[in-house]
N, C-alpha and C positions, 0 to 999 in steps of 0.2 A: 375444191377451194384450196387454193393454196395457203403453208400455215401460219407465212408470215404475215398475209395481211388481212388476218383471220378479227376479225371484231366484236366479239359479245355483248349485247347486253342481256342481265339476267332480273328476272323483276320476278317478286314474288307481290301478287295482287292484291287488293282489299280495298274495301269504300272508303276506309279512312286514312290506312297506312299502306303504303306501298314501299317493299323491301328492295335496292333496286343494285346492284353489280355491273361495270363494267370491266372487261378485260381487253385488252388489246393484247393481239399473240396470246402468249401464257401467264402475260403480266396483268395483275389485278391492280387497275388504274386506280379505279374509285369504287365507294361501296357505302351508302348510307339507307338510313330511313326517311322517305317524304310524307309529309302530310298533306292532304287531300281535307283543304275546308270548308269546298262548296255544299251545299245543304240537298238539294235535289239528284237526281239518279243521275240522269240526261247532265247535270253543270259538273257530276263527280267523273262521268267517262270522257268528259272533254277535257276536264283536267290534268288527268291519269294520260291519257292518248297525248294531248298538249306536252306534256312532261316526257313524255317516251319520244315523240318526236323532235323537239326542240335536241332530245339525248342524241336520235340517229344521226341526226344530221351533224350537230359538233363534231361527233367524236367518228361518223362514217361506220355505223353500227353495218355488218353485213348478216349478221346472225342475232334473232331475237328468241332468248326461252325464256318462258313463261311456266309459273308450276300451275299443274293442272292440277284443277279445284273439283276437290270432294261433291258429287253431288247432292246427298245428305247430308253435308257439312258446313253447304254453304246456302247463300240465299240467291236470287231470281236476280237482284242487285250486282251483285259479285259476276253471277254469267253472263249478264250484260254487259259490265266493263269487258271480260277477257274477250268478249264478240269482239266490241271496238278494237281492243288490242290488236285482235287475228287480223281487224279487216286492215290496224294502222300497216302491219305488215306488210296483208298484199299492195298497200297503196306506196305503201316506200322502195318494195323489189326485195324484201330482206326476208333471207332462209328465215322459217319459222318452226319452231321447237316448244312441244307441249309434254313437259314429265313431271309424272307423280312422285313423290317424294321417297316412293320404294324403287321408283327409275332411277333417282337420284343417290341413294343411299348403295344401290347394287355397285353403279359404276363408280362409287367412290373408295369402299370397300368390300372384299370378296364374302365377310359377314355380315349379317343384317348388324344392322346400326340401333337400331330397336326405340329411341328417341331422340327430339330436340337438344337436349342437351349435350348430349353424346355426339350429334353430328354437330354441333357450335364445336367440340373439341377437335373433331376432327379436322375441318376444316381453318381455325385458328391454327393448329400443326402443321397447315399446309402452306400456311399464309399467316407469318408471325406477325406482321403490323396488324394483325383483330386481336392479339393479343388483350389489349388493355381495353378494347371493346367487351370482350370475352369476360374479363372480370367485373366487369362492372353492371354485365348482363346478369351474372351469377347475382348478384346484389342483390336486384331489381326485383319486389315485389311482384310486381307486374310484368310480363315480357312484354317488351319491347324493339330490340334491337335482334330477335331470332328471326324474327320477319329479313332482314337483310343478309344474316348469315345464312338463310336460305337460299338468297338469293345467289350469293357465293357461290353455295354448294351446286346448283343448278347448272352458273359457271363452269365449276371444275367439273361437273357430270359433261359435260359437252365438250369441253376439252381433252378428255378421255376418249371422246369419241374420233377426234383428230388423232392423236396417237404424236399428239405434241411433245417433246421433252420438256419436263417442267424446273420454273426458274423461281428462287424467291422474290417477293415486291421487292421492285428498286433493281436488283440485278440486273447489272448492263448483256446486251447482247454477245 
């Protein structure tokens, strides 16, 4: 794959939030949190898939990662969505990528990263416009917004795996 016209989208799963990253090239386009607020199993993977593909198509996703979910961590609900996700894949044509978030932490740095937090830092260092995401997470009673800085990170693990030279958001070509 060539690495200019390399496209990611990086989504970190869940029935209610989905964490979701794109990158075009090395550039991290966009990066938010969605919510998911249909009520039944079946209307949340349609949602979720609905959302992921409305994305491929806009923006010409050619590579889709996905973090691969804990099997005692998660629920029967959760492996049903990432099913839809894999099959949105094959049905779009688009490279598909499933890593754990110790796939994700290796290739990001040569030391374990050891938690969420700790990789929000990293990854904010990598990509200074999360900055102010970044603090405002640290606030947060509740996490929130590390759902999508996973998502990021997922990102940048895959773009490591092109051997892309990397640029900050916004930097022109």
């Amino acid at each position: 794959m060539q690495n200019e016209n390399l496209s990611i989208l990086a989504v970190n799963p869940g029935s209610r939030y989905v964490g979701v990253a794109i990158f075009q090239g090395v550039d991290l386009y966009d990066w938010r949190v969605r919510t998911v607020s249909a009520r039944s199993m079946e209307a949340k993977a349609a949602a979720v898939t609905g959302l992921l593909a409305g994305i491929i198509d806009r923006y010409d996703i050619n590579m889709l990662a996905v973090k691969k979910i804990h099997p005692s961590r998660s629920s029967k609900n959760l492996e049903h969505i990432v099913g839809k996700i894999r099959g949105l894949a094959r049905k779009q044509d688009v490279d598909f990528r499933e890593l754990t978030i110790g796939d994700v932490e290796r290739r990001i740095d040569s030391e374990p990263i050891g938690n969420k937090r700790l990789l929000m830092d990293k990854v904010a260092a990598r990509y200074p416009d999360l900055y102010l995401e970044l603090e405002r997470e640290k606030r947060n009673k509740n996490p929130y917004l590390v759902r999508m800085f996973e998502a990021v990170a997922l990102g940048v693990a895959c773009l490591q795996e092109t051997d892309m030279p990397r640029r900050k958001v916004g930097q022109k070509k």
